[in-house]
C-alpha positions in Angstrom: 118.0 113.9 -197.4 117.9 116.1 -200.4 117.0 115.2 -203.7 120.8 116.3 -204.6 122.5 113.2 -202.4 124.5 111.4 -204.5 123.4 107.8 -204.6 126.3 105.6 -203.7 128.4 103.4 -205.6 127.8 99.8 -205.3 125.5 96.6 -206.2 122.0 96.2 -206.1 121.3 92.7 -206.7 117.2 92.2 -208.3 115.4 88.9 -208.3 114.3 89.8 -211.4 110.4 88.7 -212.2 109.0 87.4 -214.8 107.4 89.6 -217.5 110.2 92.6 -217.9 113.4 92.9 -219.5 116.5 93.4 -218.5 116.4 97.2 -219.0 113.2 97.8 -217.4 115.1 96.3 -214.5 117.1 99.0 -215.0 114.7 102.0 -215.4 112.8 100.7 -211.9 115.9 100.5 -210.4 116.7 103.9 -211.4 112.8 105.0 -210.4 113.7 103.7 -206.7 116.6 105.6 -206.5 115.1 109.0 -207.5 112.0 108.3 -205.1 114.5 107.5 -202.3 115.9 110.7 -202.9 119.2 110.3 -204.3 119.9 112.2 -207.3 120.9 111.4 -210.8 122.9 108.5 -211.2 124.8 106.3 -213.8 122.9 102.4 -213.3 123.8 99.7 -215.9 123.6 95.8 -215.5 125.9 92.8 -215.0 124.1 90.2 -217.4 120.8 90.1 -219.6 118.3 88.1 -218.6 115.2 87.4 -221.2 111.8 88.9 -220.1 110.6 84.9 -219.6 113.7 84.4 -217.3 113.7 85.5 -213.6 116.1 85.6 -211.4 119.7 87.2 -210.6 120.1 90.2 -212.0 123.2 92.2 -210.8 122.4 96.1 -211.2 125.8 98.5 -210.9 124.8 101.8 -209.8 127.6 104.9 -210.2 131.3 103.9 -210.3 130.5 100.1 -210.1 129.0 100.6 -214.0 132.8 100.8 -214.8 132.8 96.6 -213.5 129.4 95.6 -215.3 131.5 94.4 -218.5 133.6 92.3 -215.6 130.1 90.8 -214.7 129.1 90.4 -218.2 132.3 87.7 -218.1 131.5 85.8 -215.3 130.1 82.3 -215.2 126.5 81.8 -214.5 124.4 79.3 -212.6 121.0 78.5 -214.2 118.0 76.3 -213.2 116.2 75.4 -216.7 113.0 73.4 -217.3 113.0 71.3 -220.6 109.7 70.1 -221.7 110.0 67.0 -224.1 107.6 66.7 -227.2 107.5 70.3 -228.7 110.2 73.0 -230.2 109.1 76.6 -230.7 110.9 78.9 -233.5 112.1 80.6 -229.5 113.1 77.6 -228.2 110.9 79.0 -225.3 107.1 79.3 -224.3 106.9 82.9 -226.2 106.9 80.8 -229.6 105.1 78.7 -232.1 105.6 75.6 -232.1 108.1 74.4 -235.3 108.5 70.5 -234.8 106.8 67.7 -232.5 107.9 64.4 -231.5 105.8 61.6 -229.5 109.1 60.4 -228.1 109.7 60.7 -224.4 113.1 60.2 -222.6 113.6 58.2 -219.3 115.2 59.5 -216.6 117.9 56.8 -217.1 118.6 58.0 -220.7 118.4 61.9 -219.4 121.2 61.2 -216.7 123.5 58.9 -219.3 123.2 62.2 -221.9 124.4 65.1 -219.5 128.2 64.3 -219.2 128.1 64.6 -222.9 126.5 68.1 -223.0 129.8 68.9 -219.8 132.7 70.6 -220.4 133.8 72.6 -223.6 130.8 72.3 -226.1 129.7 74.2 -229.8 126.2 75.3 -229.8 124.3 77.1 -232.3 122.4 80.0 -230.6 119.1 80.7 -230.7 117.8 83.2 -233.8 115.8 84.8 -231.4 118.7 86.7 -230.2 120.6 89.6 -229.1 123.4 88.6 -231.8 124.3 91.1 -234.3 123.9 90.2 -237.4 125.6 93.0 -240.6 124.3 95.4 -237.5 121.1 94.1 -237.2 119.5 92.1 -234.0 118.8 88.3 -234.9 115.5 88.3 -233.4 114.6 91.7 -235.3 115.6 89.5 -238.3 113.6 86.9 -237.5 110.6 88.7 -236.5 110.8 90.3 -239.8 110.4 86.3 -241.7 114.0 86.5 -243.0 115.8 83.0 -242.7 118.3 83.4 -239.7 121.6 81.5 -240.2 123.3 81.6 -236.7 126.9 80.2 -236.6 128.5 77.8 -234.3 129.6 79.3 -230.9 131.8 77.7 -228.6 130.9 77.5 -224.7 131.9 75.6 -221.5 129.4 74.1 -219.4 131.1 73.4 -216.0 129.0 71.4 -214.4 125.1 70.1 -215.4 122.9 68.2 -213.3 119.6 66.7 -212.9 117.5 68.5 -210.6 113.8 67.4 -210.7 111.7 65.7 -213.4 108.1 64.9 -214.0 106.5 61.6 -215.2 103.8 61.9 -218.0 100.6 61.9 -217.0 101.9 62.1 -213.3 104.6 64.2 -210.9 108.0 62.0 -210.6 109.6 60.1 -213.0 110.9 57.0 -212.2 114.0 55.9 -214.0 112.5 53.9 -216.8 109.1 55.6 -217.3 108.7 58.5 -220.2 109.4 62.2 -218.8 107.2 64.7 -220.0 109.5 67.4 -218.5 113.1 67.9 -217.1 114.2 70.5 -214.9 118.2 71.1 -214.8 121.0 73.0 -213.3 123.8 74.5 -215.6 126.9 76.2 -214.3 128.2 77.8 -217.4 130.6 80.1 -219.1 129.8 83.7 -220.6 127.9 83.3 -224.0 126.2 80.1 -223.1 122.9 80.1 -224.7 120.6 78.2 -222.1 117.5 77.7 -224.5 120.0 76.5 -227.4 121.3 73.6 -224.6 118.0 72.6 -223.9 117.5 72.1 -228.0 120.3 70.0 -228.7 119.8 67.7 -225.4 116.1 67.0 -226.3 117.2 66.3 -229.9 120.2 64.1 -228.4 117.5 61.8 -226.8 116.1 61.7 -230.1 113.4 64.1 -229.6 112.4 67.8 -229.3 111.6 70.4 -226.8 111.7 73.7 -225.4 112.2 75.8 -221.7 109.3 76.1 -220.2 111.2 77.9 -216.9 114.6 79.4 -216.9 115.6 81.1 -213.9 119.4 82.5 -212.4 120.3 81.5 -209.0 123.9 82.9 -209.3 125.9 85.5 -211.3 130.0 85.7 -210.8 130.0 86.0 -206.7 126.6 87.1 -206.6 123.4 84.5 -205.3 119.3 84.4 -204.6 120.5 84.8 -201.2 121.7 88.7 -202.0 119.0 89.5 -204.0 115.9 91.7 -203.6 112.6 91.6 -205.4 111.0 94.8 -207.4 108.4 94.6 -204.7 110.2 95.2 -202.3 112.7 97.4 -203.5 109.5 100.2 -204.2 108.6 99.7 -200.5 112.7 100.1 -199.0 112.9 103.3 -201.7 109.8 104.7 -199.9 111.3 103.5 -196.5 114.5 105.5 -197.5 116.5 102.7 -197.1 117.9 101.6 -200.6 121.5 102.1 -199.4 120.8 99.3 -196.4 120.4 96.7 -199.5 123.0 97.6 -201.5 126.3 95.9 -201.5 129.9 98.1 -201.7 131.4 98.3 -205.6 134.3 95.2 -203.8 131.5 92.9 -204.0 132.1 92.3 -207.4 135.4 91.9 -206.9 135.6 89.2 -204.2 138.0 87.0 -206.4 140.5 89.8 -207.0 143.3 90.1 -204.2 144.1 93.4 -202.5 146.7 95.8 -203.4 147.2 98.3 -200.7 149.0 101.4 -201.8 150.2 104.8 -200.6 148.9 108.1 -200.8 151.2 109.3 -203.4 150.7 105.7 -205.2 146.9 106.7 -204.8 147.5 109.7 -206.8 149.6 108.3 -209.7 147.2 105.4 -210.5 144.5 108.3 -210.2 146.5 110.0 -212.8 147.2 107.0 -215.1 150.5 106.3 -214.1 151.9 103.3 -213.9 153.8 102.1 -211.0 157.0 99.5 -210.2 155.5 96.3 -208.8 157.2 92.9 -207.9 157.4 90.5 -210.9 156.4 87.8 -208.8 153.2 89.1 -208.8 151.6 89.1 -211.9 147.4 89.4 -212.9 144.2 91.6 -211.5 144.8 93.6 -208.4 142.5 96.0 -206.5 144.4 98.8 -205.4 143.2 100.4 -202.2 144.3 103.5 -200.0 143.0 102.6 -196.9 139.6 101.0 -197.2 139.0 103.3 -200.5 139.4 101.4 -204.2 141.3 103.1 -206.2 141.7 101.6 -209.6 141.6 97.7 -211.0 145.0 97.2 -211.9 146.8 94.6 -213.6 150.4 93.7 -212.8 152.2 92.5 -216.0 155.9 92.5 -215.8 157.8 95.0 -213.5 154.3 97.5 -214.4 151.0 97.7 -212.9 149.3 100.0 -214.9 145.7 100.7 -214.6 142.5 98.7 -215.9 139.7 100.9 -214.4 139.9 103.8 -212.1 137.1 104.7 -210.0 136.3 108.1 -208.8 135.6 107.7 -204.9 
């Protein structure tokens, strides 16, 4: 191998640590690849995660960039800690500490609050966020002492549920004794601010708090169980054996069905044509000649006409 190979086009999928940033993920990613030999290649990622959040971090690497915004739309699984008696201006442990309560919820009162915070909900995000603000970052904003007004946003959480929780003063909480600590898990729609759910349930049991842990076990189709660490990504890049790892550009595309078309249909959707198709077929399609994607295509009407070609 040469460093000219062209890397190939797919999904890496990083159990992202603790301590970096979404776009260092990025950078080591692209690090791995040069030192495995492959040459220069577009990388980009399906979803930020904060640098206090580990977890599933879905990295496109050369024509799967092209389906990162398709990631960035996908629901998300999270497993969140909420520590009852303190907020921080972060709503996380990076911050100082804004208010303080002595109250502490029971697990009884924790489980009878969820089904209110399920389903379609307005939350107002965090200011120490990515939101633009008259082309400004709210956290810059915020760093900077300026008063942050953040506006309602609407989200859907799809399913919440109690996962562990933690006595005070001991390690399980029975379901009348005060919790110091809840840990959750949160399916969720895109734009669903995690640390800004955790808020507004601590102040629904008529207290504050703040995530303490915040991890992703799932991104759109992709899990822990696909994921590598940074670890041990340096050691396959030194092994030569990055492309044993990653997944093919389809993965992200699992809930798409197939549309298999002919060589000369190839070359018209690779030319931005648009094609008859059946009207009783409507939506998303992946094209494919052979087993080769060709484009994401969308049937609407008598047309499919193409959403994102890819350059295999």
């Amino acid at each position: 191998m040469t460093p000219s190979d062209p890397a190939p086009h797919g999904w890496l999928i990083l159990d992202k640590p603790i301590g970096i940033g979404s776009t260092q993920a990025v950078g080591a990613v692209k690090r791995a690849l040069r030192e495995a030999g492959f040459g220069k290649a577009k990388v980009g990622h399906g979803g930020t995660l904060d640098p206090l959040a580990s977890g599933v971090l879905p990295v496109a690497i050369g024509e799967a960039t092209k389906l990162a915004g398709r990631m960035l739309d996908s629901d998300k699984i999270y497993e969140f800690t909420i520590c009852f008696g303190t907020q921080t201006d972060t709503l996380d442990l990076e911050g100082a500490v804004i208010a303080t309560s002595d109250v502490r919820p029971s697990l009884a009162q924790v489980e009878a609050i969820l089904p209110r915070f399920t389903g379609p909900i307005e939350q107002v995000p965090p200011a120490y966020s990515a939101i633009l603000i008259d082309g400004v970052r709210a956290y810059d904003r915020a760093r900077a002492g300026e008063a942050v007004e953040m506006k309602l946003r609407a989200a859907t959480i799809h399913g919440l549920s109690l996962h562990h929780s933690r006595e005070r003063g001991n390690d399980e909480g029975g379901a009348g004794k005060p919790l110091s600590e809840v840990t959750l898990l949160a399916h969720v729609s895109k734009g669903t601010y995690i640390r800004s759910l955790a808020r507004d349930i601590a102040l629904a049991l008529n207290t504050v708090g703040h995530v303490t842990m915040l991890r992703r076990i799932k991104a759109g189709p992709f899990g822990l169980a696909q994921a590598i660490s940074l670890d041990n990504l340096r050691e396959t890049a030194k092994a030569r054996a990055i492309a044993e790892h990653m997944l093919p550009l389809t993965a992200g595309l699992d809930d798409i069905p197939a549309l298999s078309v002919t060589p000369e249909q190839a070359m018209a959707l690779r030319q931005g044509r648009t094609l008859a198709g059946d009207p009783r077929t409507q939506g998303l399609m992946l094209a494919t000649e052979g087993e080769t994607p060709v484009a994401l295509v969308e049937a609407f009407g008598p047309d499919i006409r193409v959403v994102r070609g890819f350059n295999l």
